[in-house]
N, C-alpha and C positions, 0 to 999 in steps of 0.2 A: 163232304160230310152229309149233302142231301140222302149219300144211297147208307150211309153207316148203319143206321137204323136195321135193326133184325125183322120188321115190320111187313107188309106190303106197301112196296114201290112203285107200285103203277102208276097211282095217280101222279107221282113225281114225274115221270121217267115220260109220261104224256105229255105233261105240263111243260116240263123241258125241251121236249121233243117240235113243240109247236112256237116258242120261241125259235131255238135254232134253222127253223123252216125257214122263218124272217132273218133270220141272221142277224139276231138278237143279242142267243149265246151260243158259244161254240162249244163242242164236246171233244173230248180226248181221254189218253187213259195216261194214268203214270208210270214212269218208263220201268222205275225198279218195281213198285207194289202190284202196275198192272189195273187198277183202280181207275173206276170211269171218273173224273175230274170234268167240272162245268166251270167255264170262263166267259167274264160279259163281254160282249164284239164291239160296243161303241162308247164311249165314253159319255157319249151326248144322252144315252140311254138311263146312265146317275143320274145326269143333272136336269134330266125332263121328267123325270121319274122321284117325285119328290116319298114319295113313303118308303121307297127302298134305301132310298139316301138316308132318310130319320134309323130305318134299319140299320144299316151299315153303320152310321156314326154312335149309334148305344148300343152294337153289342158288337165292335171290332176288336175290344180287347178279349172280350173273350171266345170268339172263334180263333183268335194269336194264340191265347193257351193255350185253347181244345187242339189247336193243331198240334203245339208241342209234347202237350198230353200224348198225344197220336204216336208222334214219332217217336217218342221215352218209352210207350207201350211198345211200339213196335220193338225196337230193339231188346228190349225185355224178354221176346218171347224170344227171340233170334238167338239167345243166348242161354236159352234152357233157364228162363226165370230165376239169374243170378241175382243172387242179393246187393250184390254190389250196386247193379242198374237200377234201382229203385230210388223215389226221390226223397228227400231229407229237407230238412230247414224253410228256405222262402220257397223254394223252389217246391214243395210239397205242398204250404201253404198257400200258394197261387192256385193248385190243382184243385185242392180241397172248395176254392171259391165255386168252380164249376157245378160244384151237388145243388147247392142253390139258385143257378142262374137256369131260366126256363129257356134259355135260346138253344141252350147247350144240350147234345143229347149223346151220350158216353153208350158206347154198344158193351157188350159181355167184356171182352177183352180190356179195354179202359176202366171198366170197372173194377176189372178181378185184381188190375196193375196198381190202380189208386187205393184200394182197401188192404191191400200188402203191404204196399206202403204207409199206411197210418198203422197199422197193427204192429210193422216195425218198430218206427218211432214211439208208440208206446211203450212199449218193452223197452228202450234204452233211456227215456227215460225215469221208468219204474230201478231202472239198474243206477241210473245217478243218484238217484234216492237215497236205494240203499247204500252205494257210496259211503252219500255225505253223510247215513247216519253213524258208518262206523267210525271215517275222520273226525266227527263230533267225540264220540266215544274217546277216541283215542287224545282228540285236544285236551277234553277235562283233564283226563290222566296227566297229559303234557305239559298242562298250565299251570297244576300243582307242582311239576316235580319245576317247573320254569319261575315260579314265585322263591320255590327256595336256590334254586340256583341265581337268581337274580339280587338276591340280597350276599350272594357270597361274591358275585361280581360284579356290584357299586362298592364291597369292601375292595376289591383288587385293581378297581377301575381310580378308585381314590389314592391307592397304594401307589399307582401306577404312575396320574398327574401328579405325586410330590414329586416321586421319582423323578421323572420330567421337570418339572419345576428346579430342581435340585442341578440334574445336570444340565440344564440351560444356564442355571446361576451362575456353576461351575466353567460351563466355556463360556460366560461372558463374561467372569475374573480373568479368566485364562487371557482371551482376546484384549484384554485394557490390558494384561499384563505384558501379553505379545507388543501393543503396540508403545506403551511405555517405553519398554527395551528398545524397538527399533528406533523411537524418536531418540534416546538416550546416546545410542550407537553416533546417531546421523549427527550429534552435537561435536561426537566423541573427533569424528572425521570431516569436520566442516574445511581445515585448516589444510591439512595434509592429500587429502583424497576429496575436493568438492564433488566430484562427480558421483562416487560412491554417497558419499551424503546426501544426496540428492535422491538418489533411489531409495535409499535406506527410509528417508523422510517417505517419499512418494507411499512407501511399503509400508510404514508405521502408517498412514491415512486410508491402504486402503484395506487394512486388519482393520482397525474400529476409529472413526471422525470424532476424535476425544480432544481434550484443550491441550496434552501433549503432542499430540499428531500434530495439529495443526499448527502449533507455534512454535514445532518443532521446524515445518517444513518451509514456513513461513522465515524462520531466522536463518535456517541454512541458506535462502535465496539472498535473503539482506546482507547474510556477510561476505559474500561475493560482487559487488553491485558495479563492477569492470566487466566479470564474464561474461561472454555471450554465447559460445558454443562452442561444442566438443563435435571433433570428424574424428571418430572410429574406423579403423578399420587395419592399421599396421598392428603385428603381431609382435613388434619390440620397438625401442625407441624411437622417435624421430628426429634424424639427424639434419634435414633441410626442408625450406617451407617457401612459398616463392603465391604472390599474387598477381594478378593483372592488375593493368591503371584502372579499367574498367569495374575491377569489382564483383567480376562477375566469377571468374575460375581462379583455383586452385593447386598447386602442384606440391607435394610434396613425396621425402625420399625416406627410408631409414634403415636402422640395421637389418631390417628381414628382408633386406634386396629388393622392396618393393617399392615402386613410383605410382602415384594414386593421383590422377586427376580428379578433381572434387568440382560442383557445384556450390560456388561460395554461399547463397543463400537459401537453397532448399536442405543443403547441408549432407545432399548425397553423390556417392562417387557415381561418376562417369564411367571411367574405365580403369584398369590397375595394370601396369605395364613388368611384366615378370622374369623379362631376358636377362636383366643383371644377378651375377651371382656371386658378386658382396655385397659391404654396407655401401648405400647412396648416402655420399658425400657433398654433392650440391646438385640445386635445380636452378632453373633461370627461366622466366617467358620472353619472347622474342619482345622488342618495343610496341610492335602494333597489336601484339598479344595473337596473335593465330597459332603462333607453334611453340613450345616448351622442350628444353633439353632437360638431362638429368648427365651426371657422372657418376660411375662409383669407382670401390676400391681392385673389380675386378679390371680398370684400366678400360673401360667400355662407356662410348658416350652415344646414347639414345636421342631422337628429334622426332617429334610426336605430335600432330594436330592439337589444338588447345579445343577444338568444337568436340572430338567426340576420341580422343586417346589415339586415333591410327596411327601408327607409326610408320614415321618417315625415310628416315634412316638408322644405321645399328650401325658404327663406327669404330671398329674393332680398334686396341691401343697396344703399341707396344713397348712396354718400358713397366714403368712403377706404377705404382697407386695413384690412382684418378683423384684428385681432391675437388680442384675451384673450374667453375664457367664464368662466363661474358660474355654477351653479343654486344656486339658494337648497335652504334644507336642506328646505322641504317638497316637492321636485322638481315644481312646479308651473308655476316662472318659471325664466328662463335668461336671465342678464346676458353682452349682447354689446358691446367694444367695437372703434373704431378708433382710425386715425390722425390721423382729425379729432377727434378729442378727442370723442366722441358716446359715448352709453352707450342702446342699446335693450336694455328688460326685452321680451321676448316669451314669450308664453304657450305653454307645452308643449305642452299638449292641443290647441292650434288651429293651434297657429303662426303666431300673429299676433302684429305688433309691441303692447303694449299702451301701452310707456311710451317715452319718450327723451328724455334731456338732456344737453346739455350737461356732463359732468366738468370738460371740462380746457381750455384754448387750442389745448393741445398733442397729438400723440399719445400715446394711451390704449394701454400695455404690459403691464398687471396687473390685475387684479380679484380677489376674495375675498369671498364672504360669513360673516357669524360665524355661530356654531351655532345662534343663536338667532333668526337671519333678519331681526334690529330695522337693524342693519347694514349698508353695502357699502362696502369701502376699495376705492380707484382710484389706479394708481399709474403717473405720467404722464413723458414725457419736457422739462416743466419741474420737473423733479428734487422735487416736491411728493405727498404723499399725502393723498389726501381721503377723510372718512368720512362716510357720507351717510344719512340715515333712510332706511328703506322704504317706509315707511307716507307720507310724504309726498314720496320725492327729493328733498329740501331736504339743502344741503351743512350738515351738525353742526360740524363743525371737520377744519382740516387741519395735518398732520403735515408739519416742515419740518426740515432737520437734512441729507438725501443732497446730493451735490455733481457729479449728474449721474442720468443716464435710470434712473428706480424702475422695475423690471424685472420685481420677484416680489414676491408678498404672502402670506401663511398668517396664522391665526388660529389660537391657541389652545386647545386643546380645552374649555376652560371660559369662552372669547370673551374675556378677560380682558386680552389682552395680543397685539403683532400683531408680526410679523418681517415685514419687508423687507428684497430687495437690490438691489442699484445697479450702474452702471456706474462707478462710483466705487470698486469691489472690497470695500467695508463692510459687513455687515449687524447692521441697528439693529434694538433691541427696545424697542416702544411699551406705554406705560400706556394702555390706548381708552377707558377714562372721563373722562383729565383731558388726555391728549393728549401726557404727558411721555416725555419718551425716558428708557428705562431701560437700556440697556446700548449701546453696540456694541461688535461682534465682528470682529475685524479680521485676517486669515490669508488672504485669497484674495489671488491675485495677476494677477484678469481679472474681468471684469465676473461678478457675481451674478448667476444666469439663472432659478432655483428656491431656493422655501426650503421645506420642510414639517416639524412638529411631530412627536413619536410619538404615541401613542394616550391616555399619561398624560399629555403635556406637559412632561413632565422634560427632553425631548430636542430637539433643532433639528439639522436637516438640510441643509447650503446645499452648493449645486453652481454650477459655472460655465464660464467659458471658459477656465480656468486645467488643465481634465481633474482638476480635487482635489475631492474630498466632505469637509468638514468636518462634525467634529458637534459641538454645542455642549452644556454644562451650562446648561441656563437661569438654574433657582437660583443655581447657584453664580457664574455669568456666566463662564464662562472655558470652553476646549476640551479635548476629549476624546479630541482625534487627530486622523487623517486618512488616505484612502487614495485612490489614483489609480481612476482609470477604467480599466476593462480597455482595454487598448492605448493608453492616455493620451490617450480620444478627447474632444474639448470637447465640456463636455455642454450641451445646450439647453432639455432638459426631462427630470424625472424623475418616481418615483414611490415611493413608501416606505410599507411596514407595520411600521418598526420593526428590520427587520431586513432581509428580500428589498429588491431596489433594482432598481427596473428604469427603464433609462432608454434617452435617445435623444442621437445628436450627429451628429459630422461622420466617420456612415460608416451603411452603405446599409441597416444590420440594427437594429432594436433587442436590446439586451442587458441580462443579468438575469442580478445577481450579488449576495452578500450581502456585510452589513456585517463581519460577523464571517468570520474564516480559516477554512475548512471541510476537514478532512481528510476527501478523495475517496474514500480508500480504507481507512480503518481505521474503527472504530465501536466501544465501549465494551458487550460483551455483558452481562455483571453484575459484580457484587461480591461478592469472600469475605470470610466474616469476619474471617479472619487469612490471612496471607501466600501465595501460592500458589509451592510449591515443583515443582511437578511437574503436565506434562497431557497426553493422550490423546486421541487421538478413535478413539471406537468405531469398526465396520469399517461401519456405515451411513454414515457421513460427514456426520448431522446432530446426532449427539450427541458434547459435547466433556466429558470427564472433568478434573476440577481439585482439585488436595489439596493440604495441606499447614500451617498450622500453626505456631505457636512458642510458645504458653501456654495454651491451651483449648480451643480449638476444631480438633480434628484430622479430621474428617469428609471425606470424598469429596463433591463436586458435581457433579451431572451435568447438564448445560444442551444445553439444545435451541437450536439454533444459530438456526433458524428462528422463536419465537415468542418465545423469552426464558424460555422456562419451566425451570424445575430441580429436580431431585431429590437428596434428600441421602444417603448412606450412611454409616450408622454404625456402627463396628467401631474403627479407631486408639486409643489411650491417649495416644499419642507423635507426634511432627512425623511425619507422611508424606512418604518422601522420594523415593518412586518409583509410574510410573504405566507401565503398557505390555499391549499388548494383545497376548492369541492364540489365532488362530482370532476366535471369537465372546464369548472371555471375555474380561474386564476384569482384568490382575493390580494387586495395591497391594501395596507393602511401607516398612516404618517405623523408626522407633529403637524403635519396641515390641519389635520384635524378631520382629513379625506379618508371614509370608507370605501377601497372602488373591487368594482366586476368586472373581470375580464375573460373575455371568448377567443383563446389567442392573441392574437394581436388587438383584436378591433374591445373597444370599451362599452359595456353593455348598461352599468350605469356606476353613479357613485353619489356620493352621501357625506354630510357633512353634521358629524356627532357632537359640535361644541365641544371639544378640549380635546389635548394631543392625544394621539394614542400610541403608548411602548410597548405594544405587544399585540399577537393576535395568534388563533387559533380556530382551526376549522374544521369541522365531520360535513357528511354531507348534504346536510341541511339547514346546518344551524353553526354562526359565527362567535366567535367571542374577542373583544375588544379589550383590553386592559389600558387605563387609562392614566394621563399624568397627574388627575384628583384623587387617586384611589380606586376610584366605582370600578365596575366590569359591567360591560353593555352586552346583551345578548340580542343577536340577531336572529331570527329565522326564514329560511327560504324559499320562496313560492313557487313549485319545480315547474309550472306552468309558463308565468311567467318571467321566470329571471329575477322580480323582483326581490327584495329581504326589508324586512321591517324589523323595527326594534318591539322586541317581545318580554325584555324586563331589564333590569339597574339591578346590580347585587353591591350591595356596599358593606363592606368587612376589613378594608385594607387603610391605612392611613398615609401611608405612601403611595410611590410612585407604582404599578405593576408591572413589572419588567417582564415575566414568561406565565405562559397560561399551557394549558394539555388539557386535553378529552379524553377519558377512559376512551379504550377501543368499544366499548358497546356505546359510548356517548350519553351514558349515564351519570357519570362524574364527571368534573370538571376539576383540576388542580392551579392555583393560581399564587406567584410568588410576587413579593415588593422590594420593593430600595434597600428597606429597612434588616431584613434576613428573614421574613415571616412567610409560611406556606399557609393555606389554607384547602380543602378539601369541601366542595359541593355539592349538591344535591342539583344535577340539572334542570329533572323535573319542575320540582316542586321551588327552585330557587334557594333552598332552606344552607344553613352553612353547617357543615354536617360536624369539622371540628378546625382549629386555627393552632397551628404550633408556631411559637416565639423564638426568634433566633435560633430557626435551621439552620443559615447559613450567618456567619458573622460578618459584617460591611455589606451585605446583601445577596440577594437570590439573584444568582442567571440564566439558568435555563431549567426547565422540567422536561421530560418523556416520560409513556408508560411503557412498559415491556408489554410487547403485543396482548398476552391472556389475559391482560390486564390485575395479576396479582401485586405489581411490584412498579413503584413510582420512584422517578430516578431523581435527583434533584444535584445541583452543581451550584458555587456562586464565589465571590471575592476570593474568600478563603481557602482557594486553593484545593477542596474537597467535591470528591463527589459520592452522594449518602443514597441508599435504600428505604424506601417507606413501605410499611405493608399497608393496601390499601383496605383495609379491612377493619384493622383497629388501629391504624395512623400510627403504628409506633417503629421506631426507628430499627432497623434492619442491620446487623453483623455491623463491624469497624468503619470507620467514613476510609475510600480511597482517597490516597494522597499522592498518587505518582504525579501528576501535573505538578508545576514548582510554579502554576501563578493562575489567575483567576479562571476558572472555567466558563466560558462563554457557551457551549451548546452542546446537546446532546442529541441522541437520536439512534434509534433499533433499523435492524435489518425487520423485513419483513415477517422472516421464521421467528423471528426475537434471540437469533442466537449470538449475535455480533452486534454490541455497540459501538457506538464511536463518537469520540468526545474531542472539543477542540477548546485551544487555552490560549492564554496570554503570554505562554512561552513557545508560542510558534511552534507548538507540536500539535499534531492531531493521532490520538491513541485507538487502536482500535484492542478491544474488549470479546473476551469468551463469558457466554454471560452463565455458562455453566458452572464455570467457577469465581468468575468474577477478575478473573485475572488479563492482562493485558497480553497481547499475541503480535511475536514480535520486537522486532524495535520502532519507536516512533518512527511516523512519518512527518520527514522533515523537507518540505520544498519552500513552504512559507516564509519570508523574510520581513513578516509585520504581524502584529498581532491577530488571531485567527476570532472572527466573528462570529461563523455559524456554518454547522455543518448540517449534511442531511443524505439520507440514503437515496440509492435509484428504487424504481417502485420492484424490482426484479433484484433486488439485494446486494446485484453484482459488483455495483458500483458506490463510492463516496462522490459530495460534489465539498469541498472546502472553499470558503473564501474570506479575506483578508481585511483590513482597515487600510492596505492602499491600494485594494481594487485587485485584486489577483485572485482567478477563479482556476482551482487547481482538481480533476480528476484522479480518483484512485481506485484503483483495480481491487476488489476485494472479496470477488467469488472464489471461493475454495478452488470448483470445478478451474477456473482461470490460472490459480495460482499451478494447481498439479499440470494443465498445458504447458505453461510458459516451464517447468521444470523438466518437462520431457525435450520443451524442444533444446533445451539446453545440453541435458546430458545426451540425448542422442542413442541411449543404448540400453537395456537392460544388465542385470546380472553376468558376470563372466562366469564360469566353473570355481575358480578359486571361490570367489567371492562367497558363490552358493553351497560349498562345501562349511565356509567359515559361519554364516548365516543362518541355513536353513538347514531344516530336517525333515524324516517323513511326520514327527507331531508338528512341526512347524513350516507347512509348506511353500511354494515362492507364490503369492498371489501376483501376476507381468502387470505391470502397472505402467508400463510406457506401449502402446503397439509398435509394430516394428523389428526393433531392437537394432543390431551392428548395423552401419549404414552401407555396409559391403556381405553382409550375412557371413556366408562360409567358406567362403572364396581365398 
């Protein structure tokens, strides 16, 4: 830029010249422009050279520009003075600094390029101008005709939201009314179809979470409380069912020719064995359980791995209808027979036929070998049973006495003694040394189809086509009850450990349900030593606090809800009669007359209030004491220290105060006595805001508030539990009366949708609080009068316990309840079903994942 200058150069071009002599600076020219270019040779030249340095560092930026200037000119002109090339925006405004800067010195060319460029930019922007003044012009006009359009579309916009309004009303009648219908349906088929009802519920809960859903879905569970699960996956009846000792696999057969190895307890098949092509007539596992046969009617007996379905052998038959198996107890042979009366022994390991005779004239419906393998009884449809050596198949003696087709056979576990049943509806009990009938048993009311022993022999097990399981005293010779089939299906085959029953009939699943009533949803956590008056659960939600007492043992329990495990805390002299939590701390208080803090396990301190105390209540900072003189002690708590000091006496009661509650904002205080009196507080201020006389008649038991805190729950002697509105203290719709003896305690779920009440009739109810009505049937595991219940902090859970120490768990998340009902049914919708049920206005919401446990196969 030295030579840019239109000027005389000389003295430059000396001046430079006499540098470069020193080699100073260097000279060159630039390769494209051709331009003589001056460059400094030493570096040490800057920085000895302090005025050039002060030059360089105040005007570097702008020789940066000038240069870029340069080169923006340049291509300018290279290009016949397009417009395009000209600069705009920052980049023009950088250029522009240059008119001002005296270091800067712009020749003809830079000049002519940079005044182009600002003459441009003024002209576009004189054009946005005008522009914006004619989009002005045209908004007015726009804003006018926009004012009255605006006012005709908040009329069509408000037309619009009822509309809306209206049809949301309308599908949320629709939706209660969809799910009404299905809960209605699922009640309709509790009996007949459990597993249909179970959907049906599942489907009515997940249309709309109404107090018919749920006590619909909730009752279909309770009135089945044997079943435990459905294996889906035969497409017609099932005619044979077969377990391992172990428990762990499954075999079953039925009329679709199929043989279904199952997974007893994930509840899914293995593999499905498909070469038979009639009905499978029986299955059997080996004794050590590794391998499984099946028979069916096409005369074909299969031998199959019990680990993963391979099949072993395929043992083609020829004669009649394949019915009964056996393997003897060293699982070495396998007794197969038919309906020609034949009986082949074939060998496991080869699969080859090794033995066959003749049993019967007739066909052969039973087989059995005894423990001891000397054995084979055959039980035939000339109404005779025969027992036959092994060692030689020679017939030993036969057993006469049934009055039509011997159907089923077992042995007793000591080989001693054989049960049969018949078509005849009898089952006899044989002496197998001398051949004498020692009992029969006589309650079926359809042929005998299965009999099996228990593991001691005590027991006998007969099923049939009547849908009854009988079970017998051996010993004693006589019964021991009876129960139907789930859905009162005939049953054709089953399987017994004693207790689990899993069998097969006339519907498309087998089912696995036990002997004994099984509450679904409650579970017996431990035992106290004496009475439990009072529990809590800490604020983790796995530890349940339990005290309580009436002769020695006055201690705190604290149980792990999860393992069973507990710890004890010792401090009480006197019945503990109160438990509540705040914050992180545990409070207890007692007729000791002991206010105590606890941190866990460890005691952080305790207080002694002169006179007993029958009640307490806690938020989290502030205690409340009900006492045996009447008064109420208010404590508050010093979050620093741990400590709590007494902060007032409310005196209003002339009784004993038996239950106390805190509004959830802990503004109120509600406190009941001996006598049936409520009264309603002013926390704050201590003030007694109003006292109603004889709420409860014989006295008050317990108070809650429904979480919003509009609605104060009260319970007491009387057998009632009443609504208060908290607001103007007056008594709320009809008193409930389902308990039939004194209500002992109360308490909300978290959402406030579920209470749950516990009584002197050993029921504990749980409550939709939407309508007030109870969901379900009682829960009944308690066998002494129920104390005090209380929720988990996560709502999922009940904790009940007792007057003689019995702390009992209840399962009572929704979410829990639709689990345990999926893993039961096991399957979604079939075709039928969904034809008879839904439509396109009413579609299938799948409510179990999954669905068949064999899909399409």
């Amino acid at each position: 830029d030295l030579f840019a200058s239109e000027e005389d150069v000389s003295p430059v071009r000396e001046t430079v010249d006499a540098f470069a002599d020193f080699r100073l600076l260097t000279t060159a020219s630039d390769p494209e422009t051709r331009r003589p270019t001056v460059e400094i040779a030493h570096e040490a030249l800057i920085r000895r050279w302090k005025r050039l340095q002060d030059w360089l560092n105040a005007n570097r930026d702008a020789l940066r520009t000038q240069a870029r200037l340069s080169i923006a000119t340049q291509q300018w002109l290279e290009n016949s003075m397009d417009e395009s090339f000209l600069a705009t925006g920052a980049r023009l405004a950088a250029f522009r600094e240059l008119l001002d800067n005296e270091i800067a010195s712009l020749n003809t060319s830079e000049q002519a390029y940079l005044q182009t460029s600002i003459n441009q930019q003024t002209e576009l922007e004189w054009a946005r101008l005008r522009r914006f003044r004619r989009v002005l012009a045209l908004a007015i006009v726009a804003m006018a005709a926009a004012v009255l359009a605006a006012s005709f579309w908040v009329q069509a916009e408000v037309a619009r939201n009822v509309a809306v309004q209206e049809r949301d009303r309308a599908d949320d009648a629709a939706a209660v009314a969809r799910a009404g219908e299905l809960a209605a349906s699922a009640a309709l088929r509790t009996e007949d179809s459990p597993d249909l009802a179970l959907l049906l519920g599942l489907e009515a809960l997940a249309v709309r979470d109404i107090y018919e859903s749920r006590n619909g879905l909730l009752s279909v569970l309770q009135s089945n409380p044997r079943l435990e699960a459905f294996y889906n996956g035969h497409r017609d009846n099932v005619r044979a069912v077969a377990v391992n000792d172990d428990q762990t696999r499954m075999v079953s057969g039925g009329r679709d020719t199929r043989v279904i190895l199952w997974d007893l307890q994930t509840r899914q098949a293995i593999a499905i064995l498909t070469q038979h092509e009639g009905i499978v007539r029986d299955v059997a596992f080996s004794p050590d359980g590794s391998s499984f046969a099946s028979i069916g009617e096409d005369g074909r007996v299969l031998i199959a791995s019990s680990e993963d379905g391979t099949l072993y052998h395929n043992v083609p038959w020829e004669g009649e209808v394949g019915w009964a198996l056996s393997f003897d107890p060293s699982g070495e042979q396998l007794a197969a027979a038919d309906t020609d009366g034949m009986v082949r022994i074939i060998n496991v390991e080869t699969g080859e036929i090794s033995d066959e005779f003749r049993a019967h004239d007739e066909p052969v419906y039973a087989l059995a070998f005894s423990p001891d393998g000397e054995w084979l009884a055959t039980g035939s449809q000339d109404e005779t049973i025969a027992l036959w050596d092994t060692a030689t198949w020679e017939r030993v003696r036969t057993l006469e006495g049934h009055e039509n087709w011997v159907m089923a056979l077992a042995f007793s576990p000591d080989g001693t003694q054989l049960a049969s049943g018949s078509n005849d509806t009898v089952v006899r009990l044989w002496d197998v040394q001398t051949g004498e009938l020692l009992a029969n048993f006589s309650g079926h009311r359809g042929a005998v189809r299965r009999v099996a022993f228990d593991e001691a022999g005590r027991a006998l097990l007969t099923g049939g086509a009547d849908a009854i399981f009988l079970l017998w005293d051996v010993s004693g010779r006589q019964s021991l009850g009876g129960i139907r089939s789930v859905g009162n299906v005939p049953i054709y085959d089953f399987a017994w450990n004693g207790n689990d029953l899993t069998f097969g009939g006339d519907l498309h699943a087998v089912i696995r349900m036990s002997i004994t009533a099984q509450d679904r949803f409650g579970a017996v956590l431990g035992q106290q030593a004496e009475g439990i008056n009072s529990l809590a659960y800490l604020p983790d939600g796995q530890h349940i606090a339990s005290a309580g007492g009436n002769e020695s043992s006055f201690d705190i329990t604290l149980w792990d809800s999860s393992s069973e495990e507990s710890d004890v805390l010792v401090l009480h002299t006197g019945s503990v009669t109160g438990l509540a939590t705040s914050g992180d701390l545990l409070l207890s208080a007692g007729v000791d007359q002991r206010f105590a803090i606890w941190r866990g396990s460890e005691l952080v301190t305790s207080y002694s209030v002169g006179n007993s105390i029958f009640s307490l209540a806690a938020n989290d900072d502030t205690a409340a004491l009900g006492l045996n003189n009447g008064a109420i002690q208010i404590w508050r708590r010093d979050a620093e220290s741990d400590q709590w000091t007494e902060a007032a006496t409310l005196n209003g009661h002339s009784q004993r105060v038996t239950s106390l509650a805190f509004s959830p904002d802990g503004s109120q205080l509600a406190s009941g006595d001996a006598e049936g009196s409520l009264v309603f507080w002013d926390v704050a201020s201590g003030d007694m805001l109003v006292a109603i006389d004889g709420a409860h008649l014989g006295g008050l038991e317990a108070l809650a508030y429904v979480p919003d805190g509009g609605v104060l729950v009260s319970s007491g002697r009387d057998a009632l539990i009443r609504r208060w509105d908290t607001t103007d203290y007056v008594s709320i719709g009809e008193p409930m009366d389902e308990h039939t003896a004194r209500v002992t305690s109360l308490a909300f779920s978290p959402d406030g949708s579920m209470m749950v009440s516990g009584s002197y009739d050993n029921h504990v109810l749980l409550w939709d609080t939407a309508q007030w009505r109870t969901l379900g049937q009682p829960f009944a595991l308690h066998e002494s009068f129920i104390s005090d219940v209380v929720f988990s902090p996560d709502g999922t859970q009940v904790a009940s316990g007792d007057l003689d120490g019995t702390l009992v768990l209840w399962r009572t998340g929704i979410d829990e309840w639709s689990r345990v009902a999926c893993a039961i049914v096991n399957r979604n919708f079939n075709p039928t079903e969904m034809q008879q049920y839904f439509s396109e206005i009413f579609p299938l919401v799948e409510v179990c994942e999954g669905g068949d446990s064999v899909g399409t196969q």
